[in-house]
C-alpha atoms as a printed R data frame, in Angstrom:
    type eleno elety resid chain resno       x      y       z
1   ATOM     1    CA   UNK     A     1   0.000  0.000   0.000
2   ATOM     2    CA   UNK     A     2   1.471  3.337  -0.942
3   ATOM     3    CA   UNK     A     3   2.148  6.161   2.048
4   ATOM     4    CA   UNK     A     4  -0.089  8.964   1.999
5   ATOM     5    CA   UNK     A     5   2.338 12.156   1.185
6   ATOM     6    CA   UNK     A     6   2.139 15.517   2.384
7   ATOM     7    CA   UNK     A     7   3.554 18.781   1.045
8   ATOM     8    CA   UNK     A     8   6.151 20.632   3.223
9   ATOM     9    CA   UNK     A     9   5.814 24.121   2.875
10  ATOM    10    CA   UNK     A    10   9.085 25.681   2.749
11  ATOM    11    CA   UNK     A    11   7.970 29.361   2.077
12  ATOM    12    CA   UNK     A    12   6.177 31.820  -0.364
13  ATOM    13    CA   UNK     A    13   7.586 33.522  -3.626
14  ATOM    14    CA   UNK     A    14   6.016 36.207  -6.055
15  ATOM    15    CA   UNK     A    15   4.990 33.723  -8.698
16  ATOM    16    CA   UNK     A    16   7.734 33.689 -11.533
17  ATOM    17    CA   UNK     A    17   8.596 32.427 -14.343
18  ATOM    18    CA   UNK     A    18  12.528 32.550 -14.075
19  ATOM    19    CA   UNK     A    19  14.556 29.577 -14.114
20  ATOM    20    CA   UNK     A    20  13.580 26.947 -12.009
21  ATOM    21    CA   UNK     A    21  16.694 24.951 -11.835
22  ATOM    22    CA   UNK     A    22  16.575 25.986  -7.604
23  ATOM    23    CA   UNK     A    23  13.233 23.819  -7.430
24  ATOM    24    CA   UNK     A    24  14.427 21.000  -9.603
25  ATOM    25    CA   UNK     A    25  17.342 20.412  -7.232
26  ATOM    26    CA   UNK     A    26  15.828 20.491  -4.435
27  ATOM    27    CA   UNK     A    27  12.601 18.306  -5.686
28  ATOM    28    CA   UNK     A    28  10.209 21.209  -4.989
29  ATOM    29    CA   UNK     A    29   6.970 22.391  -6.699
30  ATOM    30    CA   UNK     A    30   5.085 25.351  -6.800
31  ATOM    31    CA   UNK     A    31   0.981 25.328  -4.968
32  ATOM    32    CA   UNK     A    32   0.649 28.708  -7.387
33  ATOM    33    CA   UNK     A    33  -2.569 32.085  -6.004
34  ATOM    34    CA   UNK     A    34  -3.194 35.316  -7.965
35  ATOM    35    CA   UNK     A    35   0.439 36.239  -8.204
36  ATOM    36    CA   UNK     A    36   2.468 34.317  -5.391
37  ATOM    37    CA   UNK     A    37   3.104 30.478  -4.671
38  ATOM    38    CA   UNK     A    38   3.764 28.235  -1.539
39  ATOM    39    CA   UNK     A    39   7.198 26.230  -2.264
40  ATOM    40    CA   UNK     A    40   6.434 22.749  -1.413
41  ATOM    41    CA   UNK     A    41   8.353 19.802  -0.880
42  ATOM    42    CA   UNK     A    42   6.667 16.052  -0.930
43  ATOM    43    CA   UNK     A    43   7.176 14.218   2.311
44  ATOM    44    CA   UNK     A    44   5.654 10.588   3.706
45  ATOM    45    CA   UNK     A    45   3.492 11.130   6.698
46  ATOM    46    CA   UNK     A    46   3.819  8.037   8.116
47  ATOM    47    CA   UNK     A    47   7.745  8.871   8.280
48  ATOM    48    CA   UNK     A    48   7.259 12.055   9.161
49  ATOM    49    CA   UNK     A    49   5.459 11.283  12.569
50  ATOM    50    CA   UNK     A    50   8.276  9.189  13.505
51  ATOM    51    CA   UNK     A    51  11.229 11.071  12.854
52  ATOM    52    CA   UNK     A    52  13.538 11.464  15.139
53  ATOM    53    CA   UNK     A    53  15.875 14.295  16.717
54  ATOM    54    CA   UNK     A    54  18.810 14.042  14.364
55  ATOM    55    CA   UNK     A    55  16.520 13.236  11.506
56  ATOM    56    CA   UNK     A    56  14.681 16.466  12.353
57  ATOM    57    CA   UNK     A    57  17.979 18.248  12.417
58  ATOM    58    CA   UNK     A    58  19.189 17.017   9.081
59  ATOM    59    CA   UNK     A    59  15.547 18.114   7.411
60  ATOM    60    CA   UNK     A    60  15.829 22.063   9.340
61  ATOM    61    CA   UNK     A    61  19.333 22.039   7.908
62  ATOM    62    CA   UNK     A    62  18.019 20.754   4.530
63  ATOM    63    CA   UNK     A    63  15.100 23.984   5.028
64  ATOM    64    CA   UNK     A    64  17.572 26.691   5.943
65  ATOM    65    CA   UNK     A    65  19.846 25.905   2.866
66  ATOM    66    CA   UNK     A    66  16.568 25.542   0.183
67  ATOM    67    CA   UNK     A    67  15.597 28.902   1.543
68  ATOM    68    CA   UNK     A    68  18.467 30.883   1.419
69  ATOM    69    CA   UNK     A    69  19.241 28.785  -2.230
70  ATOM    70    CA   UNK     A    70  16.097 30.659  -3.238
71  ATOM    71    CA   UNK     A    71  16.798 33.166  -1.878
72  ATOM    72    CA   UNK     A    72  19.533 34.093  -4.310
73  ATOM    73    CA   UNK     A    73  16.566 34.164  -6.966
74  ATOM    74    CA   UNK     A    74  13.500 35.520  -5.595
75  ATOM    75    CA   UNK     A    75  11.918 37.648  -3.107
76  ATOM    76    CA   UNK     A    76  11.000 34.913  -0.201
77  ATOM    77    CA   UNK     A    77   8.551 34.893   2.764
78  ATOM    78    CA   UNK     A    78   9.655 31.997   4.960
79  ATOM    79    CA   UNK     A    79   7.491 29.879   7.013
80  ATOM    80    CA   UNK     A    80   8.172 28.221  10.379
81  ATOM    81    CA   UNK     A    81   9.619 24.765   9.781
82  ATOM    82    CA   UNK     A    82   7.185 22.035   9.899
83  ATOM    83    CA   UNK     A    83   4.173 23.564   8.330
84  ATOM    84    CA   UNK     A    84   2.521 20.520   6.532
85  ATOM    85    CA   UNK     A    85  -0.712 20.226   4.761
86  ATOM    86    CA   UNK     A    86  -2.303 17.119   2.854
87  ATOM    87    CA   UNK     A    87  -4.117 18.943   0.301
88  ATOM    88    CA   UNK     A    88  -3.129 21.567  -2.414
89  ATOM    89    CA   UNK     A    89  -6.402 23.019  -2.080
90  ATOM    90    CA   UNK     A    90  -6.126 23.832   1.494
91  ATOM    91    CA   UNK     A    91  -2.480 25.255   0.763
92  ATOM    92    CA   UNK     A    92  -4.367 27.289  -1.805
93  ATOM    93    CA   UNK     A    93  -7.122 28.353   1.042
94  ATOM    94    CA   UNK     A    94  -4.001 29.625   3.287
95  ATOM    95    CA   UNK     A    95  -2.787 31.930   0.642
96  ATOM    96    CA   UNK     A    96  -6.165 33.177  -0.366
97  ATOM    97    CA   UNK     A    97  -7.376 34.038   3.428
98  ATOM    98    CA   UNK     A    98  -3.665 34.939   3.909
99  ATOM    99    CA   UNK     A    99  -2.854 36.668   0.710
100 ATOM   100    CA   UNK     A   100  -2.739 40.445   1.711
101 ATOM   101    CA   UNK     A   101  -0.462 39.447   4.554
102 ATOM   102    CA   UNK     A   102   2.032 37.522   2.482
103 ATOM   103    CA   UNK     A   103   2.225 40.380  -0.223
104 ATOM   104    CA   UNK     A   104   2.579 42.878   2.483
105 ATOM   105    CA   UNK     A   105   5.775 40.729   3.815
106 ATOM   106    CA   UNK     A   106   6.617 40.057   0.054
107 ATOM   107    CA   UNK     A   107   7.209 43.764  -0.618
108 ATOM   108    CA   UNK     A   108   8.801 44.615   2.799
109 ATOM   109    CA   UNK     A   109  11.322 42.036   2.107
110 ATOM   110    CA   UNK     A   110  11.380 42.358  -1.664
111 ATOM   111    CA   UNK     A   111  15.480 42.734  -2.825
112 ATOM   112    CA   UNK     A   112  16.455 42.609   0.899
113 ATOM   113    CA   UNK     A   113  18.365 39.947   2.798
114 ATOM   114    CA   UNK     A   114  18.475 39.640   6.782
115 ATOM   115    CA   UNK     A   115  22.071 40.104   8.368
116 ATOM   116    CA   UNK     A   116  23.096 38.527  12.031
117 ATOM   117    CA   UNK     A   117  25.433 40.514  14.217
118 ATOM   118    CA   UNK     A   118  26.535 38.551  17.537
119 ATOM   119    CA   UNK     A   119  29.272 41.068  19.861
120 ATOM   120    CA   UNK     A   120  30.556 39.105  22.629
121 ATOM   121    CA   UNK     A   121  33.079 39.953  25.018
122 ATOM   122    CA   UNK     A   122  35.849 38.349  27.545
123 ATOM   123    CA   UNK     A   123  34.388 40.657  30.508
124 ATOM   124    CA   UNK     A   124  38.014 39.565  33.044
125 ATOM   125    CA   UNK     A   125  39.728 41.261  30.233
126 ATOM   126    CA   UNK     A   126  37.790 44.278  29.777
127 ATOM   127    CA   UNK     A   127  37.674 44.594  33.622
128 ATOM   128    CA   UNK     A   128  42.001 44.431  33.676
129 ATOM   129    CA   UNK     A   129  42.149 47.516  30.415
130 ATOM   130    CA   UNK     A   130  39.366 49.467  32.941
131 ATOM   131    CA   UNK     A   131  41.609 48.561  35.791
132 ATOM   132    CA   UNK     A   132  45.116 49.292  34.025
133 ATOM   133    CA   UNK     A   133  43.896 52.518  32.930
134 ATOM   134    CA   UNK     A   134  43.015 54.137  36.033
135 ATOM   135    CA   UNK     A   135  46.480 53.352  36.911
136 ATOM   136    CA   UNK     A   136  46.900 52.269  40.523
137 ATOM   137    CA   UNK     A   137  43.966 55.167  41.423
138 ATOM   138    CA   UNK     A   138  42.009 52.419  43.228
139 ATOM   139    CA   UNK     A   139  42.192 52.474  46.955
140 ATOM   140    CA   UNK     A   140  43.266 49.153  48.542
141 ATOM   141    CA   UNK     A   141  41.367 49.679  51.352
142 ATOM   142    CA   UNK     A   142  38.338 50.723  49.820
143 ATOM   143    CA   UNK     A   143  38.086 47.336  47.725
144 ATOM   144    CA   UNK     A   144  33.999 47.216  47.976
145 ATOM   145    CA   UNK     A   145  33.677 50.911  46.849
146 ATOM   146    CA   UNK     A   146  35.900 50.200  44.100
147 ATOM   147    CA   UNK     A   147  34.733 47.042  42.800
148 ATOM   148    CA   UNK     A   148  32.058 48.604  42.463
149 ATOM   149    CA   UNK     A   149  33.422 51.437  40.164
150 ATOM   150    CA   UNK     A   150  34.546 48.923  37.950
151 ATOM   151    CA   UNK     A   151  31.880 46.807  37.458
152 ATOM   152    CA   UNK     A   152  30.012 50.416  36.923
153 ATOM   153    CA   UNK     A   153  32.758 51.019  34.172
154 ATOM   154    CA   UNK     A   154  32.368 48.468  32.161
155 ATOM   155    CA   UNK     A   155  28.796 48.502  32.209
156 ATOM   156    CA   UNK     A   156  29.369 51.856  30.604
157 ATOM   157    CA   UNK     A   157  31.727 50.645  28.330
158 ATOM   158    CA   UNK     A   158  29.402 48.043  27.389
159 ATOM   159    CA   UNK     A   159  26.859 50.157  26.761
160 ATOM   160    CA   UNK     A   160  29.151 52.349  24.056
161 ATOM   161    CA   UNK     A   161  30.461 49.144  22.479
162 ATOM   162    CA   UNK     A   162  26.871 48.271  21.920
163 ATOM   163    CA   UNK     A   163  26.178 52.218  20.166
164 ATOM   164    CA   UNK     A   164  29.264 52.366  18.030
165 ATOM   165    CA   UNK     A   165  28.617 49.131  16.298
166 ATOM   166    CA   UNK     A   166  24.764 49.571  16.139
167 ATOM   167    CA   UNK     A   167  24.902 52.926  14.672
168 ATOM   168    CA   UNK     A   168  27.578 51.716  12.299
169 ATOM   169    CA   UNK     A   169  25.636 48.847  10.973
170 ATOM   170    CA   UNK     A   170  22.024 50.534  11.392
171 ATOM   171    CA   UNK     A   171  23.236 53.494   9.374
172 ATOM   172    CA   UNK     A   172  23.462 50.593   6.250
173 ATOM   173    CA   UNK     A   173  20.078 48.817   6.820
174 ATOM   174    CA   UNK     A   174  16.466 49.740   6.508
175 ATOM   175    CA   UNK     A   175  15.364 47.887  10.015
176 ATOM   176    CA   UNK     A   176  16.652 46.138  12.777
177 ATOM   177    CA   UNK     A   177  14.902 43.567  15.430
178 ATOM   178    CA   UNK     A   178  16.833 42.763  18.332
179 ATOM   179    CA   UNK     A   179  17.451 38.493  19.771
180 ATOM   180    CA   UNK     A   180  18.172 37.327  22.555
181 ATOM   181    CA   UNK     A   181  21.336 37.530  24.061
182 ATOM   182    CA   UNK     A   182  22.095 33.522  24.710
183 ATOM   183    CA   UNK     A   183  24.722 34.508  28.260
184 ATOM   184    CA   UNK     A   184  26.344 37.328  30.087
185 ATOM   185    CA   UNK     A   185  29.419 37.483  27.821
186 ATOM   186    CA   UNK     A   186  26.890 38.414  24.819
187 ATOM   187    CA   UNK     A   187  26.482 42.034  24.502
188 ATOM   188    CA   UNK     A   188  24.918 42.234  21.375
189 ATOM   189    CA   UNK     A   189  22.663 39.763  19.045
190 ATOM   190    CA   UNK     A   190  20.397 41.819  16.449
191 ATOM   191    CA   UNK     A   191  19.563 41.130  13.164
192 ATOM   192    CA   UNK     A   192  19.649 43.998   9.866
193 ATOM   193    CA   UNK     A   193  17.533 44.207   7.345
194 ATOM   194    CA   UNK     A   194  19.773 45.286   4.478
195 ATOM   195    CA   UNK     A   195  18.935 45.874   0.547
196 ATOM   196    CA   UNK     A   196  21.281 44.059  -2.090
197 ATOM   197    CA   UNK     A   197  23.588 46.768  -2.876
198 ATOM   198    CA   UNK     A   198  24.209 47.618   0.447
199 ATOM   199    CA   UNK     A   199  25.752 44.268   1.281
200 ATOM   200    CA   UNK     A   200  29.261 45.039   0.098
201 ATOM   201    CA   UNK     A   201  28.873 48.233   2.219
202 ATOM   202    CA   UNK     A   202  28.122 46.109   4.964
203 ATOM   203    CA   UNK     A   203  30.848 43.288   4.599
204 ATOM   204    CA   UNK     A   204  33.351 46.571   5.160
205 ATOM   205    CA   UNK     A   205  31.847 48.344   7.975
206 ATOM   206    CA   UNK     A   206  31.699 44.476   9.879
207 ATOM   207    CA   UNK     A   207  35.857 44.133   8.650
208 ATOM   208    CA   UNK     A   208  36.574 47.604   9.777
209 ATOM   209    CA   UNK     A   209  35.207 46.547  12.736
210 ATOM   210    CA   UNK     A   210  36.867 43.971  13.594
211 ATOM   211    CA   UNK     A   211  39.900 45.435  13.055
212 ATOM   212    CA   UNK     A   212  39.281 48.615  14.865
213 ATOM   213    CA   UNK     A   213  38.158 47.019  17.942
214 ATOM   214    CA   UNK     A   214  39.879 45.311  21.185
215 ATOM   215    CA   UNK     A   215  41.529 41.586  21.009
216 ATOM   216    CA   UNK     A   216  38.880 40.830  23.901
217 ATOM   217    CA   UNK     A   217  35.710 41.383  21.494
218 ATOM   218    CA   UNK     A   218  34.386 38.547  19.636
219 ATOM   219    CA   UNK     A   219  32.025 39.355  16.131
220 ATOM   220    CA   UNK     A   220  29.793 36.619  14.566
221 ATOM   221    CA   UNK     A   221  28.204 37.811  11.637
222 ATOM   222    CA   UNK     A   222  25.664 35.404  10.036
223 ATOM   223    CA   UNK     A   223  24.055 36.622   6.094
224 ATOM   224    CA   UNK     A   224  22.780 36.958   3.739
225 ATOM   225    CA   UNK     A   225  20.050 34.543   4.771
226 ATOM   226    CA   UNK     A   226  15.634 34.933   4.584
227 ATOM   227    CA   UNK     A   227  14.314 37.864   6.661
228 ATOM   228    CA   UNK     A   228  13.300 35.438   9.459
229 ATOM   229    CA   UNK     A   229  13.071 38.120  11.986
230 ATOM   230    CA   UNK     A   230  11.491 41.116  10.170
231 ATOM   231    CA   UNK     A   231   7.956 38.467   8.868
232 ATOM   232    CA   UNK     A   232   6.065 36.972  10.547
233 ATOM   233    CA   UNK     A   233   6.704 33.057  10.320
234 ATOM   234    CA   UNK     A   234   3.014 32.170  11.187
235 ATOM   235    CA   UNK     A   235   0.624 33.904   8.939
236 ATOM   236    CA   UNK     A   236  -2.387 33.746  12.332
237 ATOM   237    CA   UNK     A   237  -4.039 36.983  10.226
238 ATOM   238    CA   UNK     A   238  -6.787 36.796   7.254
239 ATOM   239    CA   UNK     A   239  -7.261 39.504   5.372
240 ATOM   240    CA   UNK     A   240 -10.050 41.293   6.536
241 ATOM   241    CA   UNK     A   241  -8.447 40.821   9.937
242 ATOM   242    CA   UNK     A   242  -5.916 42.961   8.601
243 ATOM   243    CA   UNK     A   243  -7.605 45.546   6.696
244 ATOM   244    CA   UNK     A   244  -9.831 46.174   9.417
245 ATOM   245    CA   UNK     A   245  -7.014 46.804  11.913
246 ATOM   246    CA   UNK     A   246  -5.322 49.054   8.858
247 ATOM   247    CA   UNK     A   247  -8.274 51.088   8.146
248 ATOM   248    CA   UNK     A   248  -8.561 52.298  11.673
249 ATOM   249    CA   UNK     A   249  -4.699 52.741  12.430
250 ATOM   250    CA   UNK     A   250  -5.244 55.547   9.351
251 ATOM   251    CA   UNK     A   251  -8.630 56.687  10.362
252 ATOM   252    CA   UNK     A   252 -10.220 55.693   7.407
253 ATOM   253    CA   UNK     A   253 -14.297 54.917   6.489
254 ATOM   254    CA   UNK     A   254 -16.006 51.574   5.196
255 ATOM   255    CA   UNK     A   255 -15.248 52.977   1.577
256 ATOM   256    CA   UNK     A   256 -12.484 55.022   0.275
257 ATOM   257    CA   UNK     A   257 -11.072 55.542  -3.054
258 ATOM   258    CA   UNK     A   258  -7.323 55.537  -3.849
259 ATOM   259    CA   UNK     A   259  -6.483 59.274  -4.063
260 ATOM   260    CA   UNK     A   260  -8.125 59.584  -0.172
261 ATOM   261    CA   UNK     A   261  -6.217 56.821   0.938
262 ATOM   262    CA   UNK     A   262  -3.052 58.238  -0.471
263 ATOM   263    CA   UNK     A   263  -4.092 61.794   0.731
264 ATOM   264    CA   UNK     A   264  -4.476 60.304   4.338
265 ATOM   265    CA   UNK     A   265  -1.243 58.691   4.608
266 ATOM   266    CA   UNK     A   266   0.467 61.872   3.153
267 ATOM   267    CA   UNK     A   267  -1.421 64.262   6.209
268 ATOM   268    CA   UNK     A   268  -0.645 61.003   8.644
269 ATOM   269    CA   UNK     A   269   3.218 60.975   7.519
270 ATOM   270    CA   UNK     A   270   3.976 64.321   8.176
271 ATOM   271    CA   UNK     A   271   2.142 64.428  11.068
272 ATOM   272    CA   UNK     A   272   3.711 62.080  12.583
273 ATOM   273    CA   UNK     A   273   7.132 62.045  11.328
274 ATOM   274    CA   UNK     A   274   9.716 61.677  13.698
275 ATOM   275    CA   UNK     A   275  11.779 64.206  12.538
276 ATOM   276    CA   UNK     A   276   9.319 66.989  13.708
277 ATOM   277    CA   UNK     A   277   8.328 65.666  16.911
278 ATOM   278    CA   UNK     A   278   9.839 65.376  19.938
279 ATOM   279    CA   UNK     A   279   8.926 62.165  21.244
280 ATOM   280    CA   UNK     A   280  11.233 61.134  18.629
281 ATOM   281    CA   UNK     A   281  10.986 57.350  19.833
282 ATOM   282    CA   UNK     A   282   7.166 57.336  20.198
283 ATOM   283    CA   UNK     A   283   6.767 58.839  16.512
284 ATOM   284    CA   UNK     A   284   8.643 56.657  15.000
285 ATOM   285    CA   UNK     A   285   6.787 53.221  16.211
286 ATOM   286    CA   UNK     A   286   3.574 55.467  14.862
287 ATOM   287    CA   UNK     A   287   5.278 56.593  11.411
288 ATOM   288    CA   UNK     A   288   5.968 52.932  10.626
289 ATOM   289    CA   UNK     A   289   2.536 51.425  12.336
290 ATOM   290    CA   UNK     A   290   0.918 54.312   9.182
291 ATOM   291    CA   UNK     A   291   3.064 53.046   6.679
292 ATOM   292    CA   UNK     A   292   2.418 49.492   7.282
293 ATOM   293    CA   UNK     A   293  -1.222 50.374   7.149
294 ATOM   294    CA   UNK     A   294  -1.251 52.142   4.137
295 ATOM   295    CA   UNK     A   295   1.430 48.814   2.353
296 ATOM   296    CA   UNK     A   296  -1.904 47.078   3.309
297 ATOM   297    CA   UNK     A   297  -4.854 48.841   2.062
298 ATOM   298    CA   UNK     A   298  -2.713 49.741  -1.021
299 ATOM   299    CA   UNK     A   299  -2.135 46.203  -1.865
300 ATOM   300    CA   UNK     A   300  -5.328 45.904  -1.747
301 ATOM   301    CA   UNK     A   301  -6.821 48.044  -3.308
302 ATOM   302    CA   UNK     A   302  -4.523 47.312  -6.343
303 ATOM   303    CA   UNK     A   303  -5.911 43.804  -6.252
304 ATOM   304    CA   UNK     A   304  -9.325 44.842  -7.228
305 ATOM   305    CA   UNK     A   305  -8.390 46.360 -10.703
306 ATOM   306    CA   UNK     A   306  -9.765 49.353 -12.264
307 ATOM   307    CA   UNK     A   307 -12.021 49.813  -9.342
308 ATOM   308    CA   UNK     A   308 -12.614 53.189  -8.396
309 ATOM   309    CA   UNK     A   309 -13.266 52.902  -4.832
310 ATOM   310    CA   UNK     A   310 -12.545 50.321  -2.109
311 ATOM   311    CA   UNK     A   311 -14.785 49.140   0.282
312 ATOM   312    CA   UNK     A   312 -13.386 47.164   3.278
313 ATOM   313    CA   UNK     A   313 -16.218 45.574   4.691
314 ATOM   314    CA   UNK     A   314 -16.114 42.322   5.360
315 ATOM   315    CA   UNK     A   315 -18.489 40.705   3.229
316 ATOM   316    CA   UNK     A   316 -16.932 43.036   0.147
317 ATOM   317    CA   UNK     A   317 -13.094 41.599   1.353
318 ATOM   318    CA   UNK     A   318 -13.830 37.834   1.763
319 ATOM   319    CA   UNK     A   319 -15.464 37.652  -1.521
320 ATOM   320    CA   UNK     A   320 -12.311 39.415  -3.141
321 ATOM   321    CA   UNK     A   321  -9.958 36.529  -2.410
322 ATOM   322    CA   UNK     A   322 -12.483 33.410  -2.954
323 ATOM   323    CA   UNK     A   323 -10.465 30.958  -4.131
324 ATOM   324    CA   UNK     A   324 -11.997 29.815  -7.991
């Protein structure tokens, strides 16, 4: 009896019609909606529910190098490993009720490749060049008291080790998102969002860098690879979900035709724009929550055609992406 197969969905690509030699290779196929497609892989369920742990590793392995294989090709929105469906249709359901989502993440990530930057330090060292260069100022018999001191040093060096490199690297890139730091000699893990020509920029700044900086400072610098930290991995949002929440972040009615949705994120932008407030930090989550919004509800409202106006009520959304 043959095993029932499933499709592994390794992520989603503007559909394309470029060469396809990446899916051959890799024995993937396209589940194709409007203009975008899940990359699949065929798997056996029954040996899927009893892998085991270094089976599992070999197949996230196998997922992180299709993805940043395709990567090298096409604009990609990766998925969370282990998304597995039975059915093309239903993969064709998830990108109709998730469509608007994926093209928003499609465009935000569109010619743009996610960077890691790990700093890490040998604090005992830093603490002896803090140390050495207050030259024998310490008092002996004030050890608590200046202990302390130190300890207060280097958590203001730390703090300007973490500033030069940041603004360095941030001044290249069009976002950052910050990890977690895995123990206390880690004083930096955040990931950069950086377009393709930029990347050669980039590779400098990190060598400069390294030269530049103390023998006690550790870089690990991980790229180009899929903007894993910039999408969402689990698409949890349908679309009118999303247009509703867009409409009201921009203040918008039921209906509204393209020029007043363009003229209300213009008035919104400037509004809000960082650079003439002074809440400069608070603006700024605003300015992009408005142009996320408006990525949305222009996305689509170019879905819909020649249409002159766009109404985002519910009934008027879910019958725009019914899958035929």
């Amino acid at each position: 009896m043959r095993q029932k197969t499933g499709k592994l969905i390794c992520c989603v690509i503007a559909k394309t019609r470029r060469d396809s030699s990446s899916f051959k290779k890799n024995q993937l196929a396209l589940v194709p909606y409007r203009d975008i497609a899940a990359v699949v892989h065929e798997v056996e369920m029954q040996s899927w529910k009893r892998i085991g742990k270094k089976e599992l590793d070999s197949w996230l392995l196998w997922y992180q190098k299709v993805n940043v294989d395709l990567l090298r090709r096409y604009a990609i929105v990766p998925l969370r490993f282990g998304n597995i469906s039975q059915d093309t249709e239903d993969i064709k359901d998830f990108l109709a009720r998730t469509y608007l989502h994926i093209k928003w993440a499609l465009n935000r990530v569109r010619g743009r490749a996610e960077f890691v930057v790990q700093l890490s330090w040998d604090l005992k060292a830093a603490l002896q060049e803090i140390a050495q260069g207050w030259n024998g100022k310490l008092d002996p018999s004030r050890a608590l008291e200046g202990g302390k001191a130190l300890f207060e040093a280097a958590e203001e060096k730390r703090k300007a080790l973490i500033k030069q490199v940041h603004e360095r690297l941030f001044s290249l890139a069009v976002d950052f998102a910050e990890g977690k730091r895995v123990d206390e000699s880690m004083l930096m893990n955040r990931s950069y969002l950086v377009e393709k020509e930029k990347e050669p920029l980039l590779d400098e700044a990190m060598e400069r860098l390294g030269r530049e900086n103390k023998a006690y400072l550790r870089f690990r610098y991980i790229g180009p690879i899929p903007a894993y930290s910039f999408v969402p991995l689990e698409f949890s949002k349908g679309n009118f979900d999303l247009i509703s929440e867009a409409r009201k972040t921009l203040g918008l009615p039921q209906k509204s035709s393209f020029g007043d949705l363009r003229k209300t994120y213009r008035e919104l932008s400037l509004k809000y724009h960082p650079d003439r407030n002074p809440d400069r930090l608070r603006a700024e989550e605003h300015f992009k929550k408005i142009s996320e919004a408006y990525d949305v509800l222009r996305t689509y409202c170019s879905s819909l055609g020649q249409a002159t106006e766009c109404s985002f009520a519910k009934k008027d959304v879910e019958r725009a992406f019914i899958v035929r």
